[in-house]
PDB file of N, CA, C and O in Angstrom, chain B, residues numbered from 101:
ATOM      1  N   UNK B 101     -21.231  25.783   1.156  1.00  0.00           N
ATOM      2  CA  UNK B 101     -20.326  24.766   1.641  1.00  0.00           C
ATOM      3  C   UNK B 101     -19.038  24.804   0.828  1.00  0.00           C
ATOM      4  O   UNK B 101     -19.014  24.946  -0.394  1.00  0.00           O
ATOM      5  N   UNK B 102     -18.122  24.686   1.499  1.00  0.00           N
ATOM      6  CA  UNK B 102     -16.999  24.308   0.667  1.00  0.00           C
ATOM      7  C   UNK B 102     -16.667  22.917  -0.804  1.00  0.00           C
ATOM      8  O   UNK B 102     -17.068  21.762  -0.942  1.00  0.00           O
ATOM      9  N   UNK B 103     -15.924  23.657  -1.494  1.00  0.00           N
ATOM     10  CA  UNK B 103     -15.446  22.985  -2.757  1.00  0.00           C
ATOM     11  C   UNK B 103     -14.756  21.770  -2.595  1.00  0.00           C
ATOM     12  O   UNK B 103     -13.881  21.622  -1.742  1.00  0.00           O
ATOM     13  N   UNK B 104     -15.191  20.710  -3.546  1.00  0.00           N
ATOM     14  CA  UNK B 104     -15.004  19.341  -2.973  1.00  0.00           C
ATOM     15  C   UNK B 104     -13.405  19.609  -4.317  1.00  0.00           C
ATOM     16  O   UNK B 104     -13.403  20.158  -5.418  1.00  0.00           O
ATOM     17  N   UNK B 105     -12.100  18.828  -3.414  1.00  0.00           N
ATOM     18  CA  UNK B 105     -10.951  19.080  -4.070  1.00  0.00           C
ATOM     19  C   UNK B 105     -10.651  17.870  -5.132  1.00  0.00           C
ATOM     20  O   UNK B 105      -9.819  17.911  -6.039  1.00  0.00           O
ATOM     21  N   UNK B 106     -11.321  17.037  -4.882  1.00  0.00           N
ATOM     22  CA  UNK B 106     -11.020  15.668  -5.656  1.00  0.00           C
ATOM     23  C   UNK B 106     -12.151  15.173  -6.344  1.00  0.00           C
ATOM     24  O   UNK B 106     -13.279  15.557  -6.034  1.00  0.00           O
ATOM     25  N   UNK B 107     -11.924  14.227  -7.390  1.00  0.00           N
ATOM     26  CA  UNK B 107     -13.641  13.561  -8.044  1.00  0.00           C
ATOM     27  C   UNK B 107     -13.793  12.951  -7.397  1.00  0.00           C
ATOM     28  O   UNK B 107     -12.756  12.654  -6.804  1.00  0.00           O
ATOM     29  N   UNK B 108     -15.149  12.172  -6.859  1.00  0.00           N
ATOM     30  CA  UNK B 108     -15.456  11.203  -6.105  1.00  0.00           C
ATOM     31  C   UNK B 108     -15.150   9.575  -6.691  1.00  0.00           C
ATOM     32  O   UNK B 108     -15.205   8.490  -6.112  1.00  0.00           O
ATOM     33  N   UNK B 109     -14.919   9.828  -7.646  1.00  0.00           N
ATOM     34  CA  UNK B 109     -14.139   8.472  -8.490  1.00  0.00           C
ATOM     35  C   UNK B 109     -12.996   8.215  -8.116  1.00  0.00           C
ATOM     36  O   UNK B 109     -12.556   7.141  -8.524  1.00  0.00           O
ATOM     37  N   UNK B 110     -12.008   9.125  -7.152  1.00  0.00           N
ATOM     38  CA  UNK B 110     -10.558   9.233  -7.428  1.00  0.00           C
ATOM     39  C   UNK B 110     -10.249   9.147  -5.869  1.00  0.00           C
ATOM     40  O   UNK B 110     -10.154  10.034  -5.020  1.00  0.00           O
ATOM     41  N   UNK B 111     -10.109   7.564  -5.784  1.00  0.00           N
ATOM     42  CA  UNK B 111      -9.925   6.729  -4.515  1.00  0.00           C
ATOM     43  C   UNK B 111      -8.505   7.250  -3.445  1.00  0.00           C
ATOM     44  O   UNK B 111      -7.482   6.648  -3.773  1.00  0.00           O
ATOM     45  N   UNK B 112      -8.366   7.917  -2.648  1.00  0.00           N
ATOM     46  CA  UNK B 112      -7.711   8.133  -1.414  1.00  0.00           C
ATOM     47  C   UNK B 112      -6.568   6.572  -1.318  1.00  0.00           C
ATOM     48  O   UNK B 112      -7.327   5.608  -1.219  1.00  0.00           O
ATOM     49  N   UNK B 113      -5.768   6.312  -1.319  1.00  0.00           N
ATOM     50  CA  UNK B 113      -5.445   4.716  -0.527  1.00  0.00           C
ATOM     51  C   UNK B 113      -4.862   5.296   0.821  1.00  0.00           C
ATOM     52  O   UNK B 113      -3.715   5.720   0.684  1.00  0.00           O
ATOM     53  N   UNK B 114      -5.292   5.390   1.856  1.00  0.00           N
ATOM     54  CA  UNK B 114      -4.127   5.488   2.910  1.00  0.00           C
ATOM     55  C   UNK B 114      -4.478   4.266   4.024  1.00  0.00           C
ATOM     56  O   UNK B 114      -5.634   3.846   3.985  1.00  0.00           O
ATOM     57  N   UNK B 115      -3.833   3.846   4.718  1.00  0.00           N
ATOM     58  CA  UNK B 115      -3.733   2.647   5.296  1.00  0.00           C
ATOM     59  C   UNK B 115      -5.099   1.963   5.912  1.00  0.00           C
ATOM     60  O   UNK B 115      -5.346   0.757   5.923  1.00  0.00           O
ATOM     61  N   UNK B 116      -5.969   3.080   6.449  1.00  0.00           N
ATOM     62  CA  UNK B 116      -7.032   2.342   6.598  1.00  0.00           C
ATOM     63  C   UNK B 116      -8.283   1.816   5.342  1.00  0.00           C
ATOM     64  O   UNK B 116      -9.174   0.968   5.300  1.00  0.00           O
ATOM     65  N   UNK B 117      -7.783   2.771   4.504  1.00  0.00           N
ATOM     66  CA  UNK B 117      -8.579   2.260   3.163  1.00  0.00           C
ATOM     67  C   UNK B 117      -8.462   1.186   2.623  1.00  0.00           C
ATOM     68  O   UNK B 117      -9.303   0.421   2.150  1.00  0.00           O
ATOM     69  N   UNK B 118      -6.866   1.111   2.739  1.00  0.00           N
ATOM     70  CA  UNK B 118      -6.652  -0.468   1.999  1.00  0.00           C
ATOM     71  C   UNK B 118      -7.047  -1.880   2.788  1.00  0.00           C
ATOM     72  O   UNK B 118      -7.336  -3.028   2.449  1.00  0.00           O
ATOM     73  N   UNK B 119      -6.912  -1.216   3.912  1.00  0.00           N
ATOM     74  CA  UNK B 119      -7.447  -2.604   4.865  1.00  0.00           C
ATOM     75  C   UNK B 119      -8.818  -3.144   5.370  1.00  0.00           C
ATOM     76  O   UNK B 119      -9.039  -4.250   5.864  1.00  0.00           O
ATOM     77  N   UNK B 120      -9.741  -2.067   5.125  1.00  0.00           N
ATOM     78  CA  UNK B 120     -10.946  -2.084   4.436  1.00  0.00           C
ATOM     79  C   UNK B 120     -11.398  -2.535   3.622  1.00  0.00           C
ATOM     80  O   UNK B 120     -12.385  -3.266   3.700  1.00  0.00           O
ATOM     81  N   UNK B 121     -10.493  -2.073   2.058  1.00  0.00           N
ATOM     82  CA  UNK B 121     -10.835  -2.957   1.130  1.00  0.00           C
ATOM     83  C   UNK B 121     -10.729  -4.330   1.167  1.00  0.00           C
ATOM     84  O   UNK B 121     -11.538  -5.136   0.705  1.00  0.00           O
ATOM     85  N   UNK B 122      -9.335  -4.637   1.936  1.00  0.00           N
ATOM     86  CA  UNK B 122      -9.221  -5.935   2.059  1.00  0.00           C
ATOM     87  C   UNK B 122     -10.220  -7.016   2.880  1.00  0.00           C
ATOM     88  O   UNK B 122     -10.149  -8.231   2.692  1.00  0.00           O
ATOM     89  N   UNK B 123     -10.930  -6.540   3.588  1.00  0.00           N
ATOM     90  CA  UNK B 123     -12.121  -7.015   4.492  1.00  0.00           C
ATOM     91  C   UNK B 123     -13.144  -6.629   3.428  1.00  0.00           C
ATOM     92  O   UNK B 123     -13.815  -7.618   3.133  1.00  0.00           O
ATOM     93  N   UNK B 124     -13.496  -5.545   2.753  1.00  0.00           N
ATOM     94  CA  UNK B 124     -14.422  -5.947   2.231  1.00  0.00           C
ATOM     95  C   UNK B 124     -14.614  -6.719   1.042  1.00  0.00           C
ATOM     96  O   UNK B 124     -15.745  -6.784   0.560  1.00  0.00           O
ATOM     97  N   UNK B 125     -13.729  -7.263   0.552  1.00  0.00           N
ATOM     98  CA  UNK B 125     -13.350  -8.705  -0.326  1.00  0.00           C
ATOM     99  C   UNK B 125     -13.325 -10.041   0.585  1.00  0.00           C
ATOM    100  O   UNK B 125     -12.997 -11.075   0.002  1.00  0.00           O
ATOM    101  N   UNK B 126     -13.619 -10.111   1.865  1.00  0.00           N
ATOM    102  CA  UNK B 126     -13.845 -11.389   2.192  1.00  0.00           C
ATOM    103  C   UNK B 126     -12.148 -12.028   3.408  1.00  0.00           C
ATOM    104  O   UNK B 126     -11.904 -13.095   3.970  1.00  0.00           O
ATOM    105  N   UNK B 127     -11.339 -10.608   3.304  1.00  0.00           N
ATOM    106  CA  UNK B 127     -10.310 -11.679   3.698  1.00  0.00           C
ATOM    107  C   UNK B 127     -10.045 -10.437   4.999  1.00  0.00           C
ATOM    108  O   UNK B 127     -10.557  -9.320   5.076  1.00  0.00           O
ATOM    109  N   UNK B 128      -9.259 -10.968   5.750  1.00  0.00           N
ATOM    110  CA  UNK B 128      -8.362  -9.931   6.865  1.00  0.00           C
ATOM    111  C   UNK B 128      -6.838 -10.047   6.832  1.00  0.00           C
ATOM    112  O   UNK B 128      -6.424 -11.206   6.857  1.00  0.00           O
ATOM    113  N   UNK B 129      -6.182  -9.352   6.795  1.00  0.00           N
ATOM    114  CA  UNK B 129      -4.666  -9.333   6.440  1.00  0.00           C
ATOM    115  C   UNK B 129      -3.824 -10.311   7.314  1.00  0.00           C
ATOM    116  O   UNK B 129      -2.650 -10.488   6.986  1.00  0.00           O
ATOM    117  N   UNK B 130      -4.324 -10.957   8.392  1.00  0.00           N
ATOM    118  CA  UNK B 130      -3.750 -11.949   8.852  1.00  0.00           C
ATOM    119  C   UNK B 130      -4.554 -13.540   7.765  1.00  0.00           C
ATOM    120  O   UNK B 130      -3.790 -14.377   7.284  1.00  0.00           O
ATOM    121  N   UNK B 131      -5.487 -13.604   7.652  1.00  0.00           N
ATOM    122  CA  UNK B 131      -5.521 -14.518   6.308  1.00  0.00           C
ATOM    123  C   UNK B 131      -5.009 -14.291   5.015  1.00  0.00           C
ATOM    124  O   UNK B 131      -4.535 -15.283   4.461  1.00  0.00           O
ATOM    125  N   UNK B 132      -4.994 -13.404   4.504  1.00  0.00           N
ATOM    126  CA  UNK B 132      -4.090 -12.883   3.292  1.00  0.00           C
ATOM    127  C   UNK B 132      -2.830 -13.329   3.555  1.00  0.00           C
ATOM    128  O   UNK B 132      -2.268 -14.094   2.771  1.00  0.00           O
ATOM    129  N   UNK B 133      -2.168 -12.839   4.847  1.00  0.00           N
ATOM    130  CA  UNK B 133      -0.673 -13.408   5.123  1.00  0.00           C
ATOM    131  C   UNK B 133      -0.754 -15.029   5.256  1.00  0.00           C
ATOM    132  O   UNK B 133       0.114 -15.643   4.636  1.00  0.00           O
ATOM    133  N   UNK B 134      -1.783 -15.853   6.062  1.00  0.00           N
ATOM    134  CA  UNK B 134      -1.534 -17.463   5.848  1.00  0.00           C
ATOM    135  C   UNK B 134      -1.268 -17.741   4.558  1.00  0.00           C
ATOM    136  O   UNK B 134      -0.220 -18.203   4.108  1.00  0.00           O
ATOM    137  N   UNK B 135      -2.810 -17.276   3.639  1.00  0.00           N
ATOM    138  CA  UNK B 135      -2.529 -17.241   2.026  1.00  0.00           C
ATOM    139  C   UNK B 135      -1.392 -17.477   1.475  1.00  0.00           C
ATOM    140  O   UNK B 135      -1.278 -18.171   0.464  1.00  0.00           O
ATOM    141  N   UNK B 136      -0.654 -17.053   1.939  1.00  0.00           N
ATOM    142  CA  UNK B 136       0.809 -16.545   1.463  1.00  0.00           C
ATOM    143  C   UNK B 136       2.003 -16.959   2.172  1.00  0.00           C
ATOM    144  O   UNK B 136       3.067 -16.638   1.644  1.00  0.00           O
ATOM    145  N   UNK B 137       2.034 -17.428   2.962  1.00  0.00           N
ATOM    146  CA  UNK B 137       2.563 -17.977   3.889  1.00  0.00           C
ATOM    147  C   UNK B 137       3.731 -16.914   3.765  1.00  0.00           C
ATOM    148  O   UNK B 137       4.595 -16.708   2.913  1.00  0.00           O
ATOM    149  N   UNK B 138       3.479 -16.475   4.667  1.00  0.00           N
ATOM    150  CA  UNK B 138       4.216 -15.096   4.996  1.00  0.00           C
ATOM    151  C   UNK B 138       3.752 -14.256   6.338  1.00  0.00           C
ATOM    152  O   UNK B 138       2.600 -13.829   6.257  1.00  0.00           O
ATOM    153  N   UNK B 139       4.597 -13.886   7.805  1.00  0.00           N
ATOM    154  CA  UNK B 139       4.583 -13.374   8.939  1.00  0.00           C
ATOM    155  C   UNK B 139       3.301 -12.348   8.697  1.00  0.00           C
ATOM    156  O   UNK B 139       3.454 -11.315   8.045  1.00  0.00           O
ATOM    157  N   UNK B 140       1.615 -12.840   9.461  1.00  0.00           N
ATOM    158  CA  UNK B 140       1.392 -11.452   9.744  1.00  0.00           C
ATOM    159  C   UNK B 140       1.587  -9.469   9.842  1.00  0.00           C
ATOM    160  O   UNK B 140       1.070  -8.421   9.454  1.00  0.00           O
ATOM    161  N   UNK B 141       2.740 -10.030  10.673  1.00  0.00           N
ATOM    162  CA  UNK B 141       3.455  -8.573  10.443  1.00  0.00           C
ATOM    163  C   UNK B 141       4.069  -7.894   9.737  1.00  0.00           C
ATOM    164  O   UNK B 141       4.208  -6.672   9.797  1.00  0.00           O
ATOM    165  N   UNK B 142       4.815  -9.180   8.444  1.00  0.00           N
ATOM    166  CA  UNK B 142       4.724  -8.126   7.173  1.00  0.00           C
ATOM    167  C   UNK B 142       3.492  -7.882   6.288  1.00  0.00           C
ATOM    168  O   UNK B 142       3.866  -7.417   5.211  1.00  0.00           O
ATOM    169  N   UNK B 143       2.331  -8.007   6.342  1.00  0.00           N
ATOM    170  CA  UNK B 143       1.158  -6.898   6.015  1.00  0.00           C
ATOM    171  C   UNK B 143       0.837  -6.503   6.347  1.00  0.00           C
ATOM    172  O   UNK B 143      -0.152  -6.041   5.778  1.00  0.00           O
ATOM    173  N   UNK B 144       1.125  -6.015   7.821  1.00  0.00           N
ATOM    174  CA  UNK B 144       0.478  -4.917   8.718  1.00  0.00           C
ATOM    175  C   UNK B 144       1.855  -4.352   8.199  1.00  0.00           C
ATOM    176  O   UNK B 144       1.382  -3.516   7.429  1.00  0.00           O
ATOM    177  N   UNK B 145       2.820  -4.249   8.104  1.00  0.00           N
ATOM    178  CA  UNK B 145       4.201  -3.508   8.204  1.00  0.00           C
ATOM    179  C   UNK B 145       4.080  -2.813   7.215  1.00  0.00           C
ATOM    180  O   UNK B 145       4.520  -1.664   7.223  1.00  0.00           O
ATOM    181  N   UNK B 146       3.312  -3.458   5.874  1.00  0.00           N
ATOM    182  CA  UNK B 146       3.127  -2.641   4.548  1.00  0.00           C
ATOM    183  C   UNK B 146       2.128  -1.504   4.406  1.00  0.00           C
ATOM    184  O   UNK B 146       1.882  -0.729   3.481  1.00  0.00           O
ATOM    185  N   UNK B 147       1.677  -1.647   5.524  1.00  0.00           N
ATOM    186  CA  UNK B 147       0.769  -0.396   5.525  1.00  0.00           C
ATOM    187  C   UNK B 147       1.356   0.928   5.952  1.00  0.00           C
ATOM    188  O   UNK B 147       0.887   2.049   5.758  1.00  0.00           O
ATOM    189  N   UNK B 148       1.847   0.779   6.224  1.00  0.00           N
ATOM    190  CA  UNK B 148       3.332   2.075   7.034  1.00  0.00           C
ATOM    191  C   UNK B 148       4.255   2.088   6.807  1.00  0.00           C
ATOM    192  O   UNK B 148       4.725   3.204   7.026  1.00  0.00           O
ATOM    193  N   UNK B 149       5.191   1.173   6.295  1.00  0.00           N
ATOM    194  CA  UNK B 149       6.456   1.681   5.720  1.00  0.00           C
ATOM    195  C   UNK B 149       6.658   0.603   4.462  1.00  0.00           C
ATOM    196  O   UNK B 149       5.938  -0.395   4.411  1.00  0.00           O
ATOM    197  N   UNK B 150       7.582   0.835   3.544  1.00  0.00           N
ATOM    198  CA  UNK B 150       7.752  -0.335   2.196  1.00  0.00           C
ATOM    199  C   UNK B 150       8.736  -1.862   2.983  1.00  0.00           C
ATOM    200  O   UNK B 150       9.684  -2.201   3.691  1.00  0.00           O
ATOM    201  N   UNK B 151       7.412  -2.376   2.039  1.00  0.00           N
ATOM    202  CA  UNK B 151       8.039  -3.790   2.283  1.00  0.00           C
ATOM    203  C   UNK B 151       7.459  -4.550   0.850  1.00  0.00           C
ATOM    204  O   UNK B 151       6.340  -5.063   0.860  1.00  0.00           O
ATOM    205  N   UNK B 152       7.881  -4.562   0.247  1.00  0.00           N
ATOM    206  CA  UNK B 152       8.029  -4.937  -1.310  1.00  0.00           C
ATOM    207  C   UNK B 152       7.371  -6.404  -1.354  1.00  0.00           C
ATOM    208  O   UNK B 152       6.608  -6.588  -2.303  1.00  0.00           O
ATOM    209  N   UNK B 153       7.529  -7.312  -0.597  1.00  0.00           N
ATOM    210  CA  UNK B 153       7.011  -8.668  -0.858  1.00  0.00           C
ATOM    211  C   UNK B 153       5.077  -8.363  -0.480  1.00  0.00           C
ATOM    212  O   UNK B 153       4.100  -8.510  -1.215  1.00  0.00           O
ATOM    213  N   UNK B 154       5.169  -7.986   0.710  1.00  0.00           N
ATOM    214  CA  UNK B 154       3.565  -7.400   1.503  1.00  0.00           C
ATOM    215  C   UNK B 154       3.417  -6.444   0.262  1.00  0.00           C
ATOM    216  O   UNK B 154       2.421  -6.755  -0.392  1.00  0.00           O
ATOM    217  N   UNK B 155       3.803  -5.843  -0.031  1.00  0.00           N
ATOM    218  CA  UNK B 155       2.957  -4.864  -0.716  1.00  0.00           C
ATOM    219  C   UNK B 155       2.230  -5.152  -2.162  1.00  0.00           C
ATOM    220  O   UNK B 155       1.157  -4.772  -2.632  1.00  0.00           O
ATOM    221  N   UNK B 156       3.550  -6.202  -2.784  1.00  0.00           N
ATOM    222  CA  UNK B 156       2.948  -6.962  -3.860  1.00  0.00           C
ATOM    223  C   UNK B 156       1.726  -7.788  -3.788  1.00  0.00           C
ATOM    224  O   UNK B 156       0.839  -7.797  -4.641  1.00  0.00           O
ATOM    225  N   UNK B 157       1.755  -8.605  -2.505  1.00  0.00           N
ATOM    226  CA  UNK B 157       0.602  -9.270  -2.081  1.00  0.00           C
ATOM    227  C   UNK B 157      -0.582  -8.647  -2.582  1.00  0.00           C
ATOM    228  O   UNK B 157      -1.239  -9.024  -3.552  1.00  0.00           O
ATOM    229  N   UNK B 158      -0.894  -7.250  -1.535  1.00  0.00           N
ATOM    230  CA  UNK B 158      -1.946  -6.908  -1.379  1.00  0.00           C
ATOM    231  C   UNK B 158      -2.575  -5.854  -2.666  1.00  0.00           C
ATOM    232  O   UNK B 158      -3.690  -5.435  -2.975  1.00  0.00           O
ATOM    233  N   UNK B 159      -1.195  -5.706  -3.188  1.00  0.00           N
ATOM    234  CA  UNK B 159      -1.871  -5.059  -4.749  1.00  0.00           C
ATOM    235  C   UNK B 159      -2.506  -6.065  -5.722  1.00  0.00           C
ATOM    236  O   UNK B 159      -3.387  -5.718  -6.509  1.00  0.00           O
ATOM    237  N   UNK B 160      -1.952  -7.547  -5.635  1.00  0.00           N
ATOM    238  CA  UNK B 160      -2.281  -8.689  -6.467  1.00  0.00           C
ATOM    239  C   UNK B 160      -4.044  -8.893  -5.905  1.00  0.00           C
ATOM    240  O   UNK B 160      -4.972  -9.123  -6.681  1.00  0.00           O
ATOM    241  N   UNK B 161      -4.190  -8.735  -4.328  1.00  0.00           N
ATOM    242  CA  UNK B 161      -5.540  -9.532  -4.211  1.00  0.00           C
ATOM    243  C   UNK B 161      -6.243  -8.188  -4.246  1.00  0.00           C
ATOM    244  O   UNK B 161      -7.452  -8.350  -4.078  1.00  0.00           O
ATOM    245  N   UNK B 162      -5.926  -7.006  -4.394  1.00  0.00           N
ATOM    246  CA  UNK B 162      -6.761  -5.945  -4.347  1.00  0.00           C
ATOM    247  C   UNK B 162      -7.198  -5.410  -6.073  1.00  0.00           C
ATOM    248  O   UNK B 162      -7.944  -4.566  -6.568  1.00  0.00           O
ATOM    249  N   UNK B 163      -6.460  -6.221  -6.459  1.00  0.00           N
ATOM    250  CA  UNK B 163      -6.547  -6.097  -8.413  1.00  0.00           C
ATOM    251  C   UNK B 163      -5.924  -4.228  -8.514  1.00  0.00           C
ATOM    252  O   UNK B 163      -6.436  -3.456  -9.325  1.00  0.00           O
ATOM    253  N   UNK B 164      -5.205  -3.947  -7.904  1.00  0.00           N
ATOM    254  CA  UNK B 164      -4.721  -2.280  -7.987  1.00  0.00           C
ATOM    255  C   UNK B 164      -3.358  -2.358  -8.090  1.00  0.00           C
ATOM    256  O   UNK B 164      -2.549  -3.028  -7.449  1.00  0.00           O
ATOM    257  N   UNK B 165      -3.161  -1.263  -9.351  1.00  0.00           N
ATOM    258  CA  UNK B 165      -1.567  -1.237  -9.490  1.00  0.00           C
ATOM    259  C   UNK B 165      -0.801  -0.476  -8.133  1.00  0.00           C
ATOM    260  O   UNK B 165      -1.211   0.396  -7.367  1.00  0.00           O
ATOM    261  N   UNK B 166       0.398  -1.168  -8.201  1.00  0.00           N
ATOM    262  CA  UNK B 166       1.309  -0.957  -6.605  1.00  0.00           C
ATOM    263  C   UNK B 166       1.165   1.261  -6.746  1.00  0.00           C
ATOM    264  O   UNK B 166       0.842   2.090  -5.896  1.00  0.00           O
ATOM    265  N   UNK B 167       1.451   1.363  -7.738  1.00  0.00           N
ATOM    266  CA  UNK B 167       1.546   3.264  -7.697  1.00  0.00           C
ATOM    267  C   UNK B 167       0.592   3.598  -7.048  1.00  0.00           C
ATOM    268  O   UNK B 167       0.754   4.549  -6.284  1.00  0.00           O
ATOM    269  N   UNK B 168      -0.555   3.030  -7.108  1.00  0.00           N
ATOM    270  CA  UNK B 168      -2.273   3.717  -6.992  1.00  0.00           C
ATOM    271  C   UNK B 168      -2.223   3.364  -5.247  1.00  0.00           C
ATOM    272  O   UNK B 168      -2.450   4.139  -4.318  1.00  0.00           O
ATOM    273  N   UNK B 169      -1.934   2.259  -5.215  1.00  0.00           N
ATOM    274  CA  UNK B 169      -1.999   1.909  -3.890  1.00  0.00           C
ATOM    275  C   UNK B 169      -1.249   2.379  -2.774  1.00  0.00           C
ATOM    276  O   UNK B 169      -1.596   2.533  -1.603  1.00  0.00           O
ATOM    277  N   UNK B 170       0.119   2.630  -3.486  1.00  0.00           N
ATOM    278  CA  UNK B 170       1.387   3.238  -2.773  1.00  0.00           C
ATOM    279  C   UNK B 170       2.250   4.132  -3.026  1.00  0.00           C
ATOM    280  O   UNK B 170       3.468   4.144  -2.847  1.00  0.00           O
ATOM    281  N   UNK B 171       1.094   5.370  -3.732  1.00  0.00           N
ATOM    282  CA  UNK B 171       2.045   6.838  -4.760  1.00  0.00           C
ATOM    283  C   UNK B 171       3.554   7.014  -4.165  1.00  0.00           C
ATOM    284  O   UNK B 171       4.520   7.286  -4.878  1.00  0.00           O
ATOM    285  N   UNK B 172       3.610   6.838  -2.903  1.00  0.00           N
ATOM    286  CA  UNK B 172       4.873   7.702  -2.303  1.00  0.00           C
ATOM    287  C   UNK B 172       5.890   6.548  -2.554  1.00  0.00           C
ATOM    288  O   UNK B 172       7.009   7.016  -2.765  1.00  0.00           O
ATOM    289  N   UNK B 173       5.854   5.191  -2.597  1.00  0.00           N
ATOM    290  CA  UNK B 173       6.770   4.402  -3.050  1.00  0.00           C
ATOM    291  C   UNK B 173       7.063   3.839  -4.166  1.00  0.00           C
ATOM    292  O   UNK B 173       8.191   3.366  -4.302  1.00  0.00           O
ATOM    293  N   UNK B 174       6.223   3.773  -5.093  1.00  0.00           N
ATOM    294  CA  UNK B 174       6.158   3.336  -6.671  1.00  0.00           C
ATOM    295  C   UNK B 174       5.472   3.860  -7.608  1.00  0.00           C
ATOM    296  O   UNK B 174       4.267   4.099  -7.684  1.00  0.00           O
ATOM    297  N   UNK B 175       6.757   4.108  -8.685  1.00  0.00           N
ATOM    298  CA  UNK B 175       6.163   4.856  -9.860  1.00  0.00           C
ATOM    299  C   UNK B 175       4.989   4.231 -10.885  1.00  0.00           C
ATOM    300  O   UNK B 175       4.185   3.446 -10.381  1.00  0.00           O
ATOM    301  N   UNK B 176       4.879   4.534 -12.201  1.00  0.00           N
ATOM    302  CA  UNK B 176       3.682   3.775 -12.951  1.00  0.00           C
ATOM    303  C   UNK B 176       4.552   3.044 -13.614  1.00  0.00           C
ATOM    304  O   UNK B 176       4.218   2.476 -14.654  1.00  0.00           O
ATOM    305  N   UNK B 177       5.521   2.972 -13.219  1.00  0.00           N
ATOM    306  CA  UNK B 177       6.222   1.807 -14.604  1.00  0.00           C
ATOM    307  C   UNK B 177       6.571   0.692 -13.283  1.00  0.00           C
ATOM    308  O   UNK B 177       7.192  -0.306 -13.648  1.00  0.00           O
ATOM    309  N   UNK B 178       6.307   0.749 -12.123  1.00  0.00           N
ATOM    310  CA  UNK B 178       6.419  -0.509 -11.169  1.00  0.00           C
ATOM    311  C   UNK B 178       7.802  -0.001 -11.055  1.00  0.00           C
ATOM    312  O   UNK B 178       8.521  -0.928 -11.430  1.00  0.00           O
ATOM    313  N   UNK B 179       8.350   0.760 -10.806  1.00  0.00           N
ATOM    314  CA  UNK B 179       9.460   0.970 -10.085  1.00  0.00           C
ATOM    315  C   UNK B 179       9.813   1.873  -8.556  1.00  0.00           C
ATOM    316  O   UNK B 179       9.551   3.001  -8.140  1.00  0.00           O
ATOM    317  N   UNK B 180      10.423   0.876  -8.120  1.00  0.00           N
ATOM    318  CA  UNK B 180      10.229   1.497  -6.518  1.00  0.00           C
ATOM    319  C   UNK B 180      10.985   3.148  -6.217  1.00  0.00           C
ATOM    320  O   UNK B 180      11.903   3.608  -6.897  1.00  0.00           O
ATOM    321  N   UNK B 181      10.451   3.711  -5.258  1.00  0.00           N
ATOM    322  CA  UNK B 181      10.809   4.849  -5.498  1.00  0.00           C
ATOM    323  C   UNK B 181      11.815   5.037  -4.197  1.00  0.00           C
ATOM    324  O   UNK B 181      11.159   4.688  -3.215  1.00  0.00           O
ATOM    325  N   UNK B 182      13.229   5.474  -3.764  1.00  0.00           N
ATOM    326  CA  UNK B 182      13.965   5.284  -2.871  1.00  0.00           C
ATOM    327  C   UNK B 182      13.462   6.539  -2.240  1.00  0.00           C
ATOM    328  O   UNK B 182      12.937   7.460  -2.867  1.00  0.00           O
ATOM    329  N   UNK B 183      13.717   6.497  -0.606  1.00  0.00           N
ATOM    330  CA  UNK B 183      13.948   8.064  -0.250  1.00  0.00           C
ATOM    331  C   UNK B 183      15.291   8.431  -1.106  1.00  0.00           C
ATOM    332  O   UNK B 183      15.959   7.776  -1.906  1.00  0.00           O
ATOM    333  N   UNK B 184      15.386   9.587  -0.659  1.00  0.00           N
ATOM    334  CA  UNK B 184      16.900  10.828  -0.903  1.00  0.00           C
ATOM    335  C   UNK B 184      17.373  10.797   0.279  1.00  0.00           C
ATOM    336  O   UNK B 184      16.618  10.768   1.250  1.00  0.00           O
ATOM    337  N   UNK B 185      18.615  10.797   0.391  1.00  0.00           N
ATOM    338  CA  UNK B 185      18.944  11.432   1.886  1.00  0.00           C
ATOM    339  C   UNK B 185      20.107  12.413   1.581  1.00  0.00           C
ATOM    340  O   UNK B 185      20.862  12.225   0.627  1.00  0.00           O
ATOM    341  N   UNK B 186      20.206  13.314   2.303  1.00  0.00           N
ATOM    342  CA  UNK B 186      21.428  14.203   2.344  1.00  0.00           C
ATOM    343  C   UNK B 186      22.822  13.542   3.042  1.00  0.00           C
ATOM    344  O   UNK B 186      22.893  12.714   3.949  1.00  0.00           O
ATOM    345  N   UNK B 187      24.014  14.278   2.210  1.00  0.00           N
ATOM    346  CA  UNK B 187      25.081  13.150   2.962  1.00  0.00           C
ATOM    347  C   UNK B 187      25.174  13.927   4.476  1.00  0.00           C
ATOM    348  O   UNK B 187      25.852  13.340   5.320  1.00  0.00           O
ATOM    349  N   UNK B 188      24.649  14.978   4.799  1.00  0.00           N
ATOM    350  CA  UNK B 188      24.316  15.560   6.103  1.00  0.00           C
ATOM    351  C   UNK B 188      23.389  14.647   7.040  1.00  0.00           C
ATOM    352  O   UNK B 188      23.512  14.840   8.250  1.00  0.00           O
ATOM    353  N   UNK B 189      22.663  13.877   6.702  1.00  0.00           N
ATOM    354  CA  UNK B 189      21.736  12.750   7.007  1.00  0.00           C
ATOM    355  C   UNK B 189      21.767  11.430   7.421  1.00  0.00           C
ATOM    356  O   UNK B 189      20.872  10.769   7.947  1.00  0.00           O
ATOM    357  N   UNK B 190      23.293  11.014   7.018  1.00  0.00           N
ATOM    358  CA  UNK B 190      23.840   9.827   6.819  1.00  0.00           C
ATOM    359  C   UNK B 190      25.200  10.016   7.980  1.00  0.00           C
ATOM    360  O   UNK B 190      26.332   9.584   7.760  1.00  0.00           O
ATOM    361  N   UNK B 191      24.856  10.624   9.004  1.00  0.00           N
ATOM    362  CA  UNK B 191      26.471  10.506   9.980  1.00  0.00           C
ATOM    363  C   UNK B 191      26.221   9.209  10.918  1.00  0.00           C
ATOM    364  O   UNK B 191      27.095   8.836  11.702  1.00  0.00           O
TER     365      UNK B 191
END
């Protein structure tokens, strides 16, 4: 069989994982958002693109730092990570 590429300790986050986790702690991301009193649709929105307020949320009730949860948008020092764009990109 093929070679396993990752440890089994070393958690995947991609959008359906996190929302999983979040159900399997007891809550669904439309209660997390009452919680918080904050639009449904920005924690579904944080699962697919950055939205900095949702995303803080769900790293706070998931006890996981924002990097782990969201490599492609935040570094380990909690700093958000911008795209790049080319000024070819920007007409």
């Amino acid at each position: 069989m093929g070679a396993i590429a990752q440890s089994p300790s070393e958690q995947i986050w991609d959008k359906h994982a996190i929302k999983a986790a979040i159900c399997r702690k007891g809550k669904s991301l439309a209660a997390l958002a009452r919680d918080h009193q904050m639009p449904e649709s920005s924690l579904r929105s944080a699962l697919v693109k950055p939205t900095k307020e949702a995303e803080l949320v769900i790293s706070q009730f998931l006890e996981k730092p924002l990097f782990e949860l969201f490599p492609e948008r935040w570094t380990e020092d909690n700093k958000r990570i911008y795209p790049r764009y080319n000024k070819s990109d920007c007409k």
